[in-house]
MIDOKOL-364336 format. One record per residue (C-alpha): residue number from 1; x, y, z. Coordinates in pm, whole numbers, padded with zeros to 5 digits. Each point is the difference from the previous one (the first is absolute). Layout:
N
resi NUM, u X, v Y, w Z .
...
END
This chain:
447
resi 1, u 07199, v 05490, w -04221 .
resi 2, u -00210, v -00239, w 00182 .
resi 3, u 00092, v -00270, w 00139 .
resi 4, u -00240, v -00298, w -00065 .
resi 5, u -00065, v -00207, w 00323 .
resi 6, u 00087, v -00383, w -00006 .
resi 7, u -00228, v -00239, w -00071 .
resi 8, u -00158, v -00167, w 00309 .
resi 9, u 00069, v -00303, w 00132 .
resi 10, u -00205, v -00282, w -00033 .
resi 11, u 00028, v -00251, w 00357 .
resi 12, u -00231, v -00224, w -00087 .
resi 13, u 00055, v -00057, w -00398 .
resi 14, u 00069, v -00368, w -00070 .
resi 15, u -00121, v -00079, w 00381 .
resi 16, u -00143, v -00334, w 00014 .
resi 17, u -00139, v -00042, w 00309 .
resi 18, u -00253, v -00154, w 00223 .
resi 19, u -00050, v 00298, w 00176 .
resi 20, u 00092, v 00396, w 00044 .
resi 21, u -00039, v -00128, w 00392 .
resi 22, u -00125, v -00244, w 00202 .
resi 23, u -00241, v 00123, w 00204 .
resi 24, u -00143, v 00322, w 00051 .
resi 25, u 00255, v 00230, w 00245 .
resi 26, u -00086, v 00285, w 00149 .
resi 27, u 00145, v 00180, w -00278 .
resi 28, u -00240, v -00166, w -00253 .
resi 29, u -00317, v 00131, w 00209 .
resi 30, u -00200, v 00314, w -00045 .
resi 31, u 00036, v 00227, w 00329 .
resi 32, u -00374, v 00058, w 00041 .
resi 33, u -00273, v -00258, w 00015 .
resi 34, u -00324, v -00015, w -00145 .
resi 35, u -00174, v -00250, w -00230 .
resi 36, u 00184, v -00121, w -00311 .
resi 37, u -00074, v -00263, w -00245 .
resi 38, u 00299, v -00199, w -00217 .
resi 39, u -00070, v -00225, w -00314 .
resi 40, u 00263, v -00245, w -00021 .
resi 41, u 00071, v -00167, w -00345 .
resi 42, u 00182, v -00358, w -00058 .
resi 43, u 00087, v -00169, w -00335 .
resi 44, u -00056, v -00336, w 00056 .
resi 45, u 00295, v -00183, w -00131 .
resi 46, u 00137, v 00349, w -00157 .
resi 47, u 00285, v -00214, w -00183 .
resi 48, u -00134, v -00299, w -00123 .
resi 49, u -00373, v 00226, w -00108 .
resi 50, u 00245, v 00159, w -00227 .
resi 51, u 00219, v -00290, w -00142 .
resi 52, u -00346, v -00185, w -00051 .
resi 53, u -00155, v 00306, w -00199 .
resi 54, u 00330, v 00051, w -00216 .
resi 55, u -00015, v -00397, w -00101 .
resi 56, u -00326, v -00047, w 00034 .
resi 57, u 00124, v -00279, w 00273 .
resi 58, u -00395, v 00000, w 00202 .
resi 59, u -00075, v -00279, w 00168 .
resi 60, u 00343, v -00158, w -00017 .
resi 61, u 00186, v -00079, w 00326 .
resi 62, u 00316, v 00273, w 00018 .
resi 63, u 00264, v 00172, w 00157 .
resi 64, u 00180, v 00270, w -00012 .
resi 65, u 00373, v -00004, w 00095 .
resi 66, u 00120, v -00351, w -00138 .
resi 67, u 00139, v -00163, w -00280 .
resi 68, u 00219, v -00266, w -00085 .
resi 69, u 00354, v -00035, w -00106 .
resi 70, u 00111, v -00191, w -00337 .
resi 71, u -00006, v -00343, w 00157 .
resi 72, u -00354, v 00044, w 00066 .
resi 73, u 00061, v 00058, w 00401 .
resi 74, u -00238, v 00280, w 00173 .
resi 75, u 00163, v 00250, w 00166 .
resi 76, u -00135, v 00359, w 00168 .
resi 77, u -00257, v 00134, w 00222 .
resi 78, u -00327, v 00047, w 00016 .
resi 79, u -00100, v 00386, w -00007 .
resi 80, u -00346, v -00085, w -00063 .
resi 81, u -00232, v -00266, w -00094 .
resi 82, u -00353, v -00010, w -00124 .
resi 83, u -00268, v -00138, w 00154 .
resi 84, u 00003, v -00304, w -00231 .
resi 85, u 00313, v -00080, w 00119 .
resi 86, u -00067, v 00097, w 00340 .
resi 87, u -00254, v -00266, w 00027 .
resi 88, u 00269, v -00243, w -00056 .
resi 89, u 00181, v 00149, w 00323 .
resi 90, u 00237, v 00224, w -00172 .
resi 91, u 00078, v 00315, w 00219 .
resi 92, u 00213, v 00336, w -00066 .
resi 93, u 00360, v -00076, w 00142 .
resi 94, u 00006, v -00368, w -00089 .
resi 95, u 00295, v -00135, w -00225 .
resi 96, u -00101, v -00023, w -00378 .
resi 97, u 00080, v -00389, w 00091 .
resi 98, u -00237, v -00050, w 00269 .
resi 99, u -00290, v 00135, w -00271 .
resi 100, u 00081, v -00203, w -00205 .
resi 101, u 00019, v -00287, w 00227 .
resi 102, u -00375, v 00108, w 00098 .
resi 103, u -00124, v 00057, w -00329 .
resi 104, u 00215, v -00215, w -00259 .
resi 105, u -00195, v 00216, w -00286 .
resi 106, u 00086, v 00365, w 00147 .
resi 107, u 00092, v 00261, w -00285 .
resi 108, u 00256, v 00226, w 00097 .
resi 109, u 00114, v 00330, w -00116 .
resi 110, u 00243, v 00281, w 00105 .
resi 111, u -00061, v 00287, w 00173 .
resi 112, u -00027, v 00307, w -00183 .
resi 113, u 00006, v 00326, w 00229 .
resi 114, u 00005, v 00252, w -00250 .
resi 115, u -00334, v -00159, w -00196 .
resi 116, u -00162, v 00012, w 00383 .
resi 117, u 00113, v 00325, w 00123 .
resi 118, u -00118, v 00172, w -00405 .
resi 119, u -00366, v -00118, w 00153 .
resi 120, u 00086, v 00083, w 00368 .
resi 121, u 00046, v 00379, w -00151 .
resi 122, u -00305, v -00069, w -00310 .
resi 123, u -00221, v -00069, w 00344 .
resi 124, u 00107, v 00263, w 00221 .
resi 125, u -00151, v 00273, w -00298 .
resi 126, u -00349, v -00198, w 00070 .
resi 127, u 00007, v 00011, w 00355 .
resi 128, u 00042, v 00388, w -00036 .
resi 129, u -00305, v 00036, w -00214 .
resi 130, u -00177, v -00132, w 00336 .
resi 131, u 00156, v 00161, w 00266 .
resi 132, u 00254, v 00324, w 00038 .
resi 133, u 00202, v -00181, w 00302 .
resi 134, u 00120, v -00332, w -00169 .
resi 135, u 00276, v -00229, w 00168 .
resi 136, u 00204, v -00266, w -00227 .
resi 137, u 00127, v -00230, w 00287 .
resi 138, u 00147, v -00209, w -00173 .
resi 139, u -00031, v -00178, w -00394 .
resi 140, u -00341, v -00112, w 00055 .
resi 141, u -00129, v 00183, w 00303 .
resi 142, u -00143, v 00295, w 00035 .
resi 143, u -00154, v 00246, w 00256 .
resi 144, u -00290, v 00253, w -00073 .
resi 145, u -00126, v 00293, w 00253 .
resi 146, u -00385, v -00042, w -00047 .
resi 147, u -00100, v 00227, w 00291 .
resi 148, u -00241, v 00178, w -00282 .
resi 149, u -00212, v -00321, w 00038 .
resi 150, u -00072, v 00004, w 00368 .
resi 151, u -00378, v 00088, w 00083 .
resi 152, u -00051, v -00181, w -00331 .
resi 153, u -00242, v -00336, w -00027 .
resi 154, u 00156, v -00342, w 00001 .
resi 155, u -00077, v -00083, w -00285 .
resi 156, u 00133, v 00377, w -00181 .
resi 157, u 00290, v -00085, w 00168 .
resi 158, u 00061, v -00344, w -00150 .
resi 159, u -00103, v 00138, w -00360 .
resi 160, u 00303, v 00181, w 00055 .
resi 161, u 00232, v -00315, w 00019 .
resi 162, u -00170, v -00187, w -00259 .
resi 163, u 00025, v 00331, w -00250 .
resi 164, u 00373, v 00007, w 00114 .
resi 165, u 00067, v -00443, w -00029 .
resi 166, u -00250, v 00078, w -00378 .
resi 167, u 00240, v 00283, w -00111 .
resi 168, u 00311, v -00183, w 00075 .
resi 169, u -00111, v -00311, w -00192 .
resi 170, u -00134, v 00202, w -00308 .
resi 171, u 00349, v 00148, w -00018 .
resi 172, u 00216, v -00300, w 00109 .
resi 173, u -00210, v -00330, w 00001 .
resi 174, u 00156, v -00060, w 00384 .
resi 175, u -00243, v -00047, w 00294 .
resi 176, u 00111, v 00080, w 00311 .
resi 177, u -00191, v 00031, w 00364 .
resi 178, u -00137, v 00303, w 00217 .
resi 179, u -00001, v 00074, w 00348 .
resi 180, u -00189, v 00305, w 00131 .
resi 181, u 00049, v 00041, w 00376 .
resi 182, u 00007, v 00280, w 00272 .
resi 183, u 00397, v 00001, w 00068 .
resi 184, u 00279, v -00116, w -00225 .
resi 185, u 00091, v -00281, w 00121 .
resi 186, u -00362, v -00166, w -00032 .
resi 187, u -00012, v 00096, w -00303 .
resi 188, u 00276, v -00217, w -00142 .
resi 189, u -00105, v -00276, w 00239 .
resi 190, u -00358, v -00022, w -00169 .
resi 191, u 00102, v 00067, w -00329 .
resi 192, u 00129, v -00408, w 00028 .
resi 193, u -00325, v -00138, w 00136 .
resi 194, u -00148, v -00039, w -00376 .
resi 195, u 00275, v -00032, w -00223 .
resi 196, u 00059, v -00020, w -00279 .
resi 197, u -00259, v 00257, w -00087 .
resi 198, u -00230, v 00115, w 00252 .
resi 199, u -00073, v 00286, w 00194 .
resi 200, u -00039, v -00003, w 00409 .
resi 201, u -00113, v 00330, w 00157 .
resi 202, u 00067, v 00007, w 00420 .
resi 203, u -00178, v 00299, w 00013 .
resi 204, u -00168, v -00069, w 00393 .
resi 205, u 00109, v -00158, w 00320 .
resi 206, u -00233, v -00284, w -00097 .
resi 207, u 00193, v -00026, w -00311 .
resi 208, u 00370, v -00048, w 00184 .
resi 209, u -00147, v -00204, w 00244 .
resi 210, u -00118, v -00261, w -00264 .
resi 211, u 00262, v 00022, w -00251 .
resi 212, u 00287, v 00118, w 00163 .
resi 213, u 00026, v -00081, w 00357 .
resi 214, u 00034, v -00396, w -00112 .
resi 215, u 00299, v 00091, w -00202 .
resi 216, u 00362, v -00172, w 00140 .
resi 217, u 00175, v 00267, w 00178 .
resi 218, u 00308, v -00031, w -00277 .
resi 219, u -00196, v 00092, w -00274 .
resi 220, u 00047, v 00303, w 00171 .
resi 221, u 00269, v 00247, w -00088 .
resi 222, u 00282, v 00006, w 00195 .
resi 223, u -00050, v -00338, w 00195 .
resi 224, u 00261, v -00215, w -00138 .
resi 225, u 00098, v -00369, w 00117 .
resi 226, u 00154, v 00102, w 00323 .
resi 227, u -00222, v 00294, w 00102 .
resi 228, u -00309, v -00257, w -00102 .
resi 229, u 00129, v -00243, w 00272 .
resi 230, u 00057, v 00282, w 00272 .
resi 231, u -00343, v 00122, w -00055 .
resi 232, u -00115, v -00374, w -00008 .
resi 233, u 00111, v -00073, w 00337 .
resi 234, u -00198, v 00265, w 00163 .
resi 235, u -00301, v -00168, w -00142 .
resi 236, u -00056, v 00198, w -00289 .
resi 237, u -00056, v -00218, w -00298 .
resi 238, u -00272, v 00246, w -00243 .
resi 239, u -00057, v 00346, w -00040 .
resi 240, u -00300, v 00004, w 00195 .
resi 241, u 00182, v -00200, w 00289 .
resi 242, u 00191, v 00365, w 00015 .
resi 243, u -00293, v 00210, w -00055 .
resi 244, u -00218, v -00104, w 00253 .
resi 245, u 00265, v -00134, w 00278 .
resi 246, u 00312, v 00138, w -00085 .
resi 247, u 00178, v 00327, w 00080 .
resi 248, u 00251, v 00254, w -00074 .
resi 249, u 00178, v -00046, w 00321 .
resi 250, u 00069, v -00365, w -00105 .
resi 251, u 00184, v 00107, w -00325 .
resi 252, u 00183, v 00234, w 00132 .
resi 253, u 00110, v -00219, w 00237 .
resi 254, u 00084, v -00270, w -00282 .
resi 255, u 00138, v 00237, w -00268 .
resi 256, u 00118, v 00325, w 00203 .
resi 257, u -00255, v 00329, w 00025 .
resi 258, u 00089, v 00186, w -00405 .
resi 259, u -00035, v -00368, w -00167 .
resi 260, u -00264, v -00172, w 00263 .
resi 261, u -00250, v 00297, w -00001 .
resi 262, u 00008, v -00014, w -00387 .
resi 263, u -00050, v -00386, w -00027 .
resi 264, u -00248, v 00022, w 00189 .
resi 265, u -00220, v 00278, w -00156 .
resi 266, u 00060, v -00152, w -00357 .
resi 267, u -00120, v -00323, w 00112 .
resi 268, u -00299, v 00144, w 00168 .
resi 269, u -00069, v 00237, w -00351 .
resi 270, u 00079, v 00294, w 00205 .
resi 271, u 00280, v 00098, w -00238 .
resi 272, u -00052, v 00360, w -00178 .
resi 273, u 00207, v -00122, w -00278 .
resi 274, u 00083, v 00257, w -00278 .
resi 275, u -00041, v -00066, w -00385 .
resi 276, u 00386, v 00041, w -00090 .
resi 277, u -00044, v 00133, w -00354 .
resi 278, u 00357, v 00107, w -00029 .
resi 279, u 00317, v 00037, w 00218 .
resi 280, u 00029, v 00375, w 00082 .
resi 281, u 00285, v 00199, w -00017 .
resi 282, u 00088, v -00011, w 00337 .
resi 283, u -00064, v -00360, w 00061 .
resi 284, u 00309, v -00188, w 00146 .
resi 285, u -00090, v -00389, w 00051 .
resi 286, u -00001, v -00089, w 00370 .
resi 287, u 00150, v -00334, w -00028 .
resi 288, u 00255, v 00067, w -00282 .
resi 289, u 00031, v -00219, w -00338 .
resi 290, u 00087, v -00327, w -00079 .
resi 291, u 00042, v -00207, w -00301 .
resi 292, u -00085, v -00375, w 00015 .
resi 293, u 00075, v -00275, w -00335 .
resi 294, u -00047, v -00356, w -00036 .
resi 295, u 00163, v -00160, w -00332 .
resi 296, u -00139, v -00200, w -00229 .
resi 297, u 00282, v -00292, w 00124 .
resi 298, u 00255, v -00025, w 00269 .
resi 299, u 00346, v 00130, w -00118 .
resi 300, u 00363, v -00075, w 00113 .
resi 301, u 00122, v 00302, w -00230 .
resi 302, u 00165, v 00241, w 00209 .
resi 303, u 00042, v 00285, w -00223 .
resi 304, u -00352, v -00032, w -00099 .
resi 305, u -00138, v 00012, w 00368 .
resi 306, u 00215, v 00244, w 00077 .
resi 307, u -00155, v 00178, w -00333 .
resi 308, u -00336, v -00039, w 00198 .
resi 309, u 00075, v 00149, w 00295 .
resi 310, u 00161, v 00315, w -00200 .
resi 311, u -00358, v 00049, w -00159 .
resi 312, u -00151, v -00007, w 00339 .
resi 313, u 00242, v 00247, w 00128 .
resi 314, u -00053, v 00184, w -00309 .
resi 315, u -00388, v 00008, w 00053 .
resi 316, u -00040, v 00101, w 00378 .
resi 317, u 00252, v 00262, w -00057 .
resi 318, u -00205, v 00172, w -00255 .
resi 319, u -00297, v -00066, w 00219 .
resi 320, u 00135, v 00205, w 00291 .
resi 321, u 00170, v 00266, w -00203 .
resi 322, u -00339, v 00020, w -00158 .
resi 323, u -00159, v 00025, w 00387 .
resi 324, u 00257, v 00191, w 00099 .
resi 325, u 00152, v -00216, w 00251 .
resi 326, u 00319, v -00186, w 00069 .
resi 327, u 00087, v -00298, w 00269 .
resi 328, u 00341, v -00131, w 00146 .
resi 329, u -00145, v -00299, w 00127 .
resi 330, u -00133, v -00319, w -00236 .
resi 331, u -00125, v -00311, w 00032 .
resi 332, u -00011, v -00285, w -00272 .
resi 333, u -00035, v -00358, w -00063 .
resi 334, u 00093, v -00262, w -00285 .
resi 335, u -00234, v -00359, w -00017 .
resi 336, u 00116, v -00337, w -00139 .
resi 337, u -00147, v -00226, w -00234 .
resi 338, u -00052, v -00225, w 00214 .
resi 339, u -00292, v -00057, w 00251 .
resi 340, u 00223, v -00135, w 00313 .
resi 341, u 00237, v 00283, w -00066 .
resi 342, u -00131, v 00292, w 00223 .
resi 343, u 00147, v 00380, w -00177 .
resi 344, u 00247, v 00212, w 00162 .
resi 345, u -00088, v 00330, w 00121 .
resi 346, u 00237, v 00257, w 00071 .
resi 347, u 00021, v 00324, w 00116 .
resi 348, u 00250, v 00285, w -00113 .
resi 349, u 00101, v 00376, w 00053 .
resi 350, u 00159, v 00322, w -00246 .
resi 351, u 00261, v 00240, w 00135 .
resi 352, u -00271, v 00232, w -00012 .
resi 353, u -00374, v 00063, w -00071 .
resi 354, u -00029, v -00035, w -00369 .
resi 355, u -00238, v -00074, w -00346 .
resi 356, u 00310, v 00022, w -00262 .
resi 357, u 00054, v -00391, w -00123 .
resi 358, u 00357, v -00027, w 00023 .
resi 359, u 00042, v 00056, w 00349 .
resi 360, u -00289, v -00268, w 00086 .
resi 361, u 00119, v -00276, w -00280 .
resi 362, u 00338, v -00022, w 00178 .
resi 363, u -00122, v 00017, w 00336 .
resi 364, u -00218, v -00288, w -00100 .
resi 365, u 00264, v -00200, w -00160 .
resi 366, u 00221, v 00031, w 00282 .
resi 367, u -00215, v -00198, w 00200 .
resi 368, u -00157, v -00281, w -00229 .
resi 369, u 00220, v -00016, w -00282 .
resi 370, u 00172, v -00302, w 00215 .
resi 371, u -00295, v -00207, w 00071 .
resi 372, u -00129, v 00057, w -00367 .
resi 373, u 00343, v -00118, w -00119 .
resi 374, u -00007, v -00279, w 00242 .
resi 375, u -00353, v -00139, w -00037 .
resi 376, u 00085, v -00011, w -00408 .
resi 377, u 00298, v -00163, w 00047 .
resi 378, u -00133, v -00261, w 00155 .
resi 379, u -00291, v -00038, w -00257 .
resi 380, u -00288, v 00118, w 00201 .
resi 381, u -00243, v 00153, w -00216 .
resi 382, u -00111, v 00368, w 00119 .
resi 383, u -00366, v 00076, w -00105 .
resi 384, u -00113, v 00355, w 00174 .
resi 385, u 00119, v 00321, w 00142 .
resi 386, u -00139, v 00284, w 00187 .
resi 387, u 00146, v 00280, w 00107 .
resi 388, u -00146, v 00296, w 00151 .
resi 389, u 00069, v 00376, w 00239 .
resi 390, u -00002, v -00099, w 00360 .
resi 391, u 00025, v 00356, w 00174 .
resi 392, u -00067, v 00278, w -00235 .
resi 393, u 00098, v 00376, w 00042 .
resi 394, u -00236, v 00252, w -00141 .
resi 395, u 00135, v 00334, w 00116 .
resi 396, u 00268, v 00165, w -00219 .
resi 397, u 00265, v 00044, w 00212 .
resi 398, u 00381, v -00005, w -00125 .
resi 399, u 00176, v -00324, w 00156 .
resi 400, u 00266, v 00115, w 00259 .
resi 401, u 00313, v -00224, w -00069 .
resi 402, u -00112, v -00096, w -00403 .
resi 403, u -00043, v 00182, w -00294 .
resi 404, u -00126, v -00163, w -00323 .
resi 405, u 00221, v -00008, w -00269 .
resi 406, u -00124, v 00336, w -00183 .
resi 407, u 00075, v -00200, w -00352 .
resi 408, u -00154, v -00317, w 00046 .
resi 409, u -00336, v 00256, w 00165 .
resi 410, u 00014, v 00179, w -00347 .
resi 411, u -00015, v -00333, w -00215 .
resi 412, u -00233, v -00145, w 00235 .
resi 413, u -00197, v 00306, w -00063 .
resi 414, u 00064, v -00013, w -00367 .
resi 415, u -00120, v -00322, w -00039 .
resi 416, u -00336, v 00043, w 00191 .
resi 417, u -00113, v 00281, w -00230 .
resi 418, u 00077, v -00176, w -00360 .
resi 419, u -00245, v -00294, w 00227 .
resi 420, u -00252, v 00221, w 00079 .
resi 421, u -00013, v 00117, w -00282 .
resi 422, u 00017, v -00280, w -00263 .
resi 423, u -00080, v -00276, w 00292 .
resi 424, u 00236, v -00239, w 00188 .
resi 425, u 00101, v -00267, w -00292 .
resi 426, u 00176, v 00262, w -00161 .
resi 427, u 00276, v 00050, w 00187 .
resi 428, u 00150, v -00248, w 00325 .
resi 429, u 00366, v -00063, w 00097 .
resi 430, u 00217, v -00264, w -00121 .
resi 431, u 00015, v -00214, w 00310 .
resi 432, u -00370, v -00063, w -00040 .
resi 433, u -00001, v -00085, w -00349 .
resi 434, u 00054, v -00398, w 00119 .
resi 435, u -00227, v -00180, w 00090 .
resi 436, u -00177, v -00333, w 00113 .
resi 437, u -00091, v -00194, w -00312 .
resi 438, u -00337, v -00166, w -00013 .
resi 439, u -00335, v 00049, w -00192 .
resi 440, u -00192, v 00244, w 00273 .
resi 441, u 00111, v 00247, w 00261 .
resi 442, u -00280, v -00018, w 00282 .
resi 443, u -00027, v 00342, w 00217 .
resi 444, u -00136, v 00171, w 00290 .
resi 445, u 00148, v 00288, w 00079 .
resi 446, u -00153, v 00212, w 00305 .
resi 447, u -00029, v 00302, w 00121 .
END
């Protein structure tokens, strides 16, 4: 008889995410160098392009993430907003409110993932028809290996990007922008010179020295708020600041030799970044998982937060078991609703290395369960969570002193396959069957 092999687990189903990383680490990068050539490809407003074609909303102010309770009051955030309503100030992250403070006229709908991840996928099947090595980085970004079209004429190679925005339109009626560039990370930083539908092609060192060596050093990736001011005090304050006076020494110096040296060469487009088409088999994320939720509106509900945080055990466990991997050590944090109100992180460790939920969930509770119960007794409205691996274990090995319970391995183990194989809404424990009420469940959930 034989014996039919499980169905395969699926890491990144229902991942919504900015990105699979944040920069491009060493193990991102081709080992040999030569000359490549990346198309980036943005949806401009990815969201709100897609409420506005499904209501035929155009030219109307909106945003995507708000709405407004029975007595008329706005409540929400803003996951996107379109460019009429960004003219009125409106940015992503905002509060519903302050929109609507901006723009007294703002139209407002929910956001509906699965609507924008059936196009995510209806888009990936064009981008194939283009390229062989195609890269879905996220909803409404995408990376292409165009390598066939070096040696090719500018102007060849932008018929290429306008074929790709034409076909895109003709099957969706989005627009989105193009980047063509000689490393990866120029290629997503040009693809937002000439949005919402152009194409920019950095295709000499004339063409980064215009267009790209002006650019703010955090529009690059990896430099967030703190590294920005680091790299600011050395002088630094573009990308061709670094290019023509900076160094690697300096970064390293800054940011230690593994994470300086790579800074460094992304900022300077020296990056041999791969096109990630798919996680391989063996692939086993550096940084471990994490699982990040902001609700629609604060809560003082303890069984329902504690509901949340047993969905975002729940999720990175499947994640690593999915990777392969386990951790002892995690590292969390719950925000208020309240701006003054600065979150609480914490930090917390299992008898053992371990990906099974059980052991993690009570771990977890051990240490927050009294500050939840205390912050909701008192009234004070909790509004996001996080919670994430902090060391991860990717070897095998049996733990020493701890054995996990050989039941609760084959339920856990039951329970993944009738997931995989049916998909994750199907089947979840009762403990995360609560949770936070409200009208939208905002994500990002990393790798």
């Amino acid at each position: 008889m034989i014996k039919k092999k499980p169905h395969p687990y699926q890491p990144e189903h229902d991942v919504y995410r900015i990105t699979l990383y944040n920069t491009i680490y060493p193990e991102h990068q081709h080992r040999s160098k030569k000359d490549r050539l990346y198309l980036h490809f943005d949806f401009a407003c990815f969201y709100a392009q897609v409420e506005q074609l499904r209501y035929n909303m155009y030219g109307l102010p909106l945003i995507i993430g708000g709405w407004r309770k029975d007595n008329g009051q706005v409540k929400g955030i803003v996951a996107t907003a379109s460019y009429e309503a960004r003219e009125f100030g409106i940015k992503t992250g905002m509060s519903a409110y302050e929109a609507w403070k901006l723009c007294p006229h703002v139209c407002m709908k929910q956001v509906d993932y699965d609507s924008y991840k059936a196009i995510s996928e209806q888009v990936h099947f064009i981008f194939k028809e283009f390229a062989p090595v195609v890269e879905r980085y996220s909803m409404d970004e995408y990376f292409m290996e165009v390598d066939f079209l070096l040696g090719k004429s500018r102007e060849e190679i932008d018929d290429f990007g306008r074929r790709l925005q034409q076909r895109i339109y003709e099957v969706t009626k989005l627009v989105g922008a193009v980047g063509i560039a000689r490393s990866k990370t120029y290629a997503k930083l040009c693809s937002s010179l000439d949005k919402p539908k152009g194409r920019t092609l950095i295709l000499s060192n004339d063409d980064e020295r215009a267009q790209i060596w002006p650019l703010e050093l955090d529009e690059v990736w990896g430099v967030g708020r703190r590294r920005h001011e680091h790299i600011l005090a050395e002088g630094y304050k573009t990308i061709g600041d670094v290019v023509e006076r900076g160094n690697e020494k300096t970064f390293i110096r800054l940011f230690g030799a593994n994470f300086g040296k790579m800074l460094y060469q992304t900022i300077t487009g020296q990056d041999q970044g791969r096109v990630m088409e798919e996680i391989s088999e063996d692939y086993k994320p550096k940084q471990g998982v994490s699982y990040g939720h902001t609700f629609s509106e604060g809560s003082t509900e303890l069984d329902r937060i504690k509901g949340e945080y047993a969905i975002a055990v729940q999720h990175i466990c499947y994640r690593m078991r999915a990777y392969g991997i386990r951790a002892n050590s995690f590292s969390g944090m719950f925000g208020f609703n309240h701006p003054d109100k600065p979150g609480i992180g914490f930090r917390f460790v299992t008898q053992a290395h371990t990906n099974i939920d059980d052991y993690v969930y009570e771990s977890l509770m051990n240490k927050i369960e009294p500050a939840l119960r205390k912050a909701c007794e008192n009234g004070i409205e909790i509004r996001n969570l996080w919670l994430g691996t902090k060391e991860i274990d990717k070897t095998d090995q049996l733990n020493v002193f701890f054995q996990d319970d050989e039941e609760k391995v084959a339920r856990t183990k039951a329970m993944d396959e009738i997931k995989n194989r049916f998909g994750q809404k199907y089947i979840t424990k009762a403990n995360a069957l609560t949770r936070v009420k409200g009208n939208t469940h905002f994500l990002e959930r990393n790798g």
